[in-house]
Structures are given as structure tokens and as C-alpha cells.
C-alpha positions as CSV (number, residue, x, y, z in Angstrom):
1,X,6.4,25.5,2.3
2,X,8.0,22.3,3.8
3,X,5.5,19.1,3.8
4,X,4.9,19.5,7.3
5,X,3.0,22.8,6.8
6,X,1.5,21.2,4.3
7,X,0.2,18.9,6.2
8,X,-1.0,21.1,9.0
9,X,-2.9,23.6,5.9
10,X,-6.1,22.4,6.0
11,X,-6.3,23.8,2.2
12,X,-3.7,22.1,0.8
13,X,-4.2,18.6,-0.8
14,X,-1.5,16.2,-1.0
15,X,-3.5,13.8,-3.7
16,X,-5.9,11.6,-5.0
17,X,-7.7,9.3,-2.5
18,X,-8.0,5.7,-4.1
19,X,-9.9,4.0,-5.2
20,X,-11.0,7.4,-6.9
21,X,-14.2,8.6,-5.8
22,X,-16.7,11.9,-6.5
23,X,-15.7,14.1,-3.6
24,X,-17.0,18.1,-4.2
25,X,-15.3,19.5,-1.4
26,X,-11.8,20.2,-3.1
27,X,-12.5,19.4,-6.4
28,X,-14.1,16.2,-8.7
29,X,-12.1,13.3,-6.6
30,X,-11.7,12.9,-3.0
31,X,-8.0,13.9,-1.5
32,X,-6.0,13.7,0.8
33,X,-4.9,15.7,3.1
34,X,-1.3,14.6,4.6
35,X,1.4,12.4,3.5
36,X,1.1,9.9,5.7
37,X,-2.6,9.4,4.4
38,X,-1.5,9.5,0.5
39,X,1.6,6.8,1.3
40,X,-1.5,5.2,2.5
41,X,-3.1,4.8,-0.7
42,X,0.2,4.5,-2.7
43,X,0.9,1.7,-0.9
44,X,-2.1,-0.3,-1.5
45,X,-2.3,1.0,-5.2
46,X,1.3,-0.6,-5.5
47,X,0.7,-4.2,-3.7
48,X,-2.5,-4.4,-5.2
49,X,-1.0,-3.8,-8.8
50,X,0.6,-7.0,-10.6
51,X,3.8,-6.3,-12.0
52,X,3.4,-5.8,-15.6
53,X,0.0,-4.8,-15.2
54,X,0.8,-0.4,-15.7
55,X,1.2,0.4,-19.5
56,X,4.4,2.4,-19.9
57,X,5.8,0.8,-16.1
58,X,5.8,-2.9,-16.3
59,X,7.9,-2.2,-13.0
60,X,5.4,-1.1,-11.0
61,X,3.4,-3.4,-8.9
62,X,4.4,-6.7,-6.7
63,X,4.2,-10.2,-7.6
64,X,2.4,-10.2,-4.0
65,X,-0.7,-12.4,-5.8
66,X,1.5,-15.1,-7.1
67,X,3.1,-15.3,-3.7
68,X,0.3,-16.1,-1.7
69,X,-1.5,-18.6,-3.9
70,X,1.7,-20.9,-4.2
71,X,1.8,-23.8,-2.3
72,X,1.5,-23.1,1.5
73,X,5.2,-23.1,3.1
74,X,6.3,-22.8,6.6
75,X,8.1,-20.0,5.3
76,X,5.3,-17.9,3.5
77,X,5.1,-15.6,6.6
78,X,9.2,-14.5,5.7
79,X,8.5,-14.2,1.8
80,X,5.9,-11.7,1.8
81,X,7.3,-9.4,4.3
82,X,10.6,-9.9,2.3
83,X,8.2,-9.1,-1.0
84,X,6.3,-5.9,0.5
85,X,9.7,-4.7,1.8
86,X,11.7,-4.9,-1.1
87,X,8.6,-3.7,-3.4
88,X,8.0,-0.8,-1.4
89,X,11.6,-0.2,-0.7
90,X,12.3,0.2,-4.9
91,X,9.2,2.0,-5.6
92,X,8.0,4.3,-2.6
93,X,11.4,4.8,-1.3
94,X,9.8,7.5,1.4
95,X,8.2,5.1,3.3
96,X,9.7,3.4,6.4
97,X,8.2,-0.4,6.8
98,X,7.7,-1.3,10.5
99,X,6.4,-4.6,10.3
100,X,4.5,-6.4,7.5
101,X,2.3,-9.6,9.2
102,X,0.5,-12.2,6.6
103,X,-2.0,-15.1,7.2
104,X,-4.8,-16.6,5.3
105,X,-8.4,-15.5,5.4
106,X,-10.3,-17.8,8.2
107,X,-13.3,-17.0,6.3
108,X,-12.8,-17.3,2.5
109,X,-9.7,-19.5,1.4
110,X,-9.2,-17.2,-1.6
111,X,-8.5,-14.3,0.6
112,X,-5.0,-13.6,2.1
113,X,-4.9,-10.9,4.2
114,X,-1.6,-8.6,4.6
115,X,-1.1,-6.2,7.4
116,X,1.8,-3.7,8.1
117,X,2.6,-0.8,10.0
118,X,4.6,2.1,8.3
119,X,6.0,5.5,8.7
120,X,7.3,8.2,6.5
121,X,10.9,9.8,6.5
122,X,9.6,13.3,7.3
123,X,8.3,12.0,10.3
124,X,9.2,8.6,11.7
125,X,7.7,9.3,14.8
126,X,4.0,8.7,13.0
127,X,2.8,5.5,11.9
128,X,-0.1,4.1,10.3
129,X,-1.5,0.7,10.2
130,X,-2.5,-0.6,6.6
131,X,-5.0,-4.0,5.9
132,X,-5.0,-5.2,2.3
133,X,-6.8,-8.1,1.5
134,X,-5.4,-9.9,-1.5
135,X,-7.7,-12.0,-3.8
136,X,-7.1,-15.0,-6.0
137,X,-8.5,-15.0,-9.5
138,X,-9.1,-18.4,-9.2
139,X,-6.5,-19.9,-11.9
């Protein structure tokens, strides 16, 4: 069955929804139902991870936290979208980045807020707009 049908089968599950959640309908944790919606979560679970943080992948994850709690630079706008690129580029090579935006929380100055637009290989002509909110620890 190619992904596409699998996409359109309302019974088949592609993956785990994150964060993971009680969902009864297919099973203990919610799913998801299409690729486009698991890249989704991938996504988020891999800028949200620090690098290091995954026992057995120190790989895994972005720097992305670090990057936005430096020193404001005219150029912090180019460094994260080169960040999210190249981090999603080496680890979810499936995924096609449109356009990654960045700016700082107006509300809370320990927030910085990353949004981008993506697409997946199967199907470029589909894209889906992700918000991540990135937090400072406050060190």
C-alpha cells in the first residue's frame, strides 16, 4: 500500500501524536492519521529537543535554544532559519522547508516564537504551517 493510501485509510495510523496523550479510539495514545500530520509532530519533537538531550542519539535535536537566547543580532532572523533548515534537513530528510520566520515573544521576553511552513516529498503540493514556541530556562 503506497503512503498515499495510507493516508486516505481512515484505519490506518501513521504514529504517535506528541506530546503523548490517552486517546481510546485506536489504541492507549492518540495517532495520527497522515504523514503530513506525523512530520508535524516530528518536527516539533526534533526543534524542541536539545542536542545531546536523547540517550543513545546525542545527534538528535537542535541547538535552536542556545540560538535564540544569545545576544540579539541583526542577523538572528538568518541563523535560525539556517539552524531549522540544516537540523531538519540531516534528521527528517522527508520533509521539504518552505519558509522558517523567527521573532521574539511581544508578550513574555523569555519566549521566542518560530514559525515555518513545510511539505513532504510524497506530496509537495501540501503544506502545513507549524508554531513552536521556544522557552528559555532562565540561565
Amino acid at each position: 500500500m503506497s503512503q498515499v493510501e495510507n493516508d486516505l485509510n481512515p484505519d490506518v495510523t501513521i504514529g504517535l501524536s506528541l506530546p503523548l496523550t490517552h486517546d481510546s479510539s485506536f489504541g492507549f495514545f492518540k495517532t495520527t492519521q497522515t504523514l503530513l500530520e506525523q512530520a508535524k509532530h516530528n518536527i516539533r519533537n526534533l526543534l524542541l529537543t536539545r542536542r545531546g538531550e536523547r540517550v543513545g542519539n546525542p545527534n538528535f535535536g537542535s541547538d535552536l535554544h542556545l540560538l535564540l537566547f544569545e545576544q540579539e543580532s541583526s542577523d538572528l532572523g538568518d541563523r535560525v532559519e539556517e539552524m531549522v533548515r540544516e537540523t531538519i534537513n540531516s534528521q527528517l530528510p522527508y520533509v521539504i522547508v518552505n519558509s522558517v520566520e523567527s521573532s521574539a515573544s511581544e508578550t513574555d521576553k523569555n519566549i521566542h516564537l518560530v514559525n515555518l511552513r513545510f511539505s513532504i516529498d510524497t506530496d509537495q503540493t501540501q503544506q502545513e504551517e507549524l508554531s513552536i514556541d521556544v522557552q528559555s530556562d532562565g540561565y
